[in-house]
Residue, then its C-alpha position, 0 to 999 in steps of 0.5 A: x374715786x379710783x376702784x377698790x382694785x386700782x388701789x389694790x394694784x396701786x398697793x402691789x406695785x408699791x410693795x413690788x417697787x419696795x422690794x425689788x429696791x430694799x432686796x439687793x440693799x439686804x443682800x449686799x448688807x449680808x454679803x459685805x458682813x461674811x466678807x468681813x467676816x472671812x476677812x477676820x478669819x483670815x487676818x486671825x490665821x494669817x497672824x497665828x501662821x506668822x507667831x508660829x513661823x517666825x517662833x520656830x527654830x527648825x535646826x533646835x526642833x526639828x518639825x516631824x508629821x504630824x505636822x502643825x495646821x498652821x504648816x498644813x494650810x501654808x502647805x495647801x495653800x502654796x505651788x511652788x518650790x525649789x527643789x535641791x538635790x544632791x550631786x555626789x559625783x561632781x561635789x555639787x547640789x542642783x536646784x530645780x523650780x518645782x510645782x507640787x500638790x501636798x496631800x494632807x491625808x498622808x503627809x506627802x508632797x507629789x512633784x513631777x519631772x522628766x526622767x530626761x533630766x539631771x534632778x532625775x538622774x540624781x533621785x535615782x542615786x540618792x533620795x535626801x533632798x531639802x525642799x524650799x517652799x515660799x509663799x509666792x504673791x499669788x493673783x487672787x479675784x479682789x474679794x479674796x485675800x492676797x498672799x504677801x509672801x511674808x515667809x518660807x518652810x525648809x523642809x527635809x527629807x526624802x523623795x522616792x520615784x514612783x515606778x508603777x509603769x503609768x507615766x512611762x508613755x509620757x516619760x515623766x514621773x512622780x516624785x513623793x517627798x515624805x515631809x520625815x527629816x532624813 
């Protein structure tokens, strides 16, 4: 007849075994559920943004901040975009790929250059620029949703160099586009 503590150890391991099978069971049910959870949340704003981009005629209604959030998480969301400026003297306009950081709080996109460049030199003599933004397919970790690049934002306005004496080592500066139509 086994001892009382052989059965107590017996009934451990068995509870020890028990747990250690149904923990991860548990925790893989609970992770599946706020992805699917996440999932839906996304799904719901992806369509929102969609209705509301697909809907707007921006020459009809022209959009001034403070812009939709539906604009503000495509905005946050987004890279990279195309940048036209404007060549008076030769009667022409130059379009530059550009990497941007939109700052929500103020309504503002951040974009460097070269100050050795033609966008540049046109900055200079003019501030009125359109700035295209399209959602580029972007390669997400698998849990995460994808970008399908179902749409793309005009936006106009006005873009202003900042000369505060930082950038000069790097001979690069920033440029501010105020999401205000010009």
């Amino acid at each position: 007849m086994p001892s009382s503590s052989s059965v107590q150890n017996s009934h451990i391991n068995t509870a020890i075994t028990i747990a250690l099978f149904i923990a991860p069971i548990i925790y893989l049910s609970r992770q599946q559920k706020r992805l699917a959870k996440d999932h839906q949340t996304y799904k719901a704003e992806r369509e929102a943004e969609v209705a509301f981009l697909s809907a707007q005629n921006s020459s009809a209604h022209p959009l001034r901040p403070p812009l939709p959030d539906i604009l503000r998480r495509v905005l946050s969301r987004c890279k990279f975009a195309y940048l036209s400026t404007v060549d008076a003297a030769c009667n022409s306009s130059h379009l530059s790929l550009m990497r941007f950081t939109y700052v929500a709080s103020e309504e503002v996109i951040i974009m460097s250059t070269n100050r050795k460049t033609k966008k540049y030199d046109m900055l200079e003599k003019q501030s009125g620029v359109a700035l295209l933004i399209h959602n580029f397919q972007e390669v997400s970790p698998p849990t995460s949703p994808k970008l399908t690049g179902e749409y793309s934002i005009t936006l106009n306005g006005s873009c202003s160099v900042v000369k505060d004496g930082k950038f000069d080592i790097m001979d690069v500066c920033l440029l501010l586009l105020y999401t205000k139509s010009v």
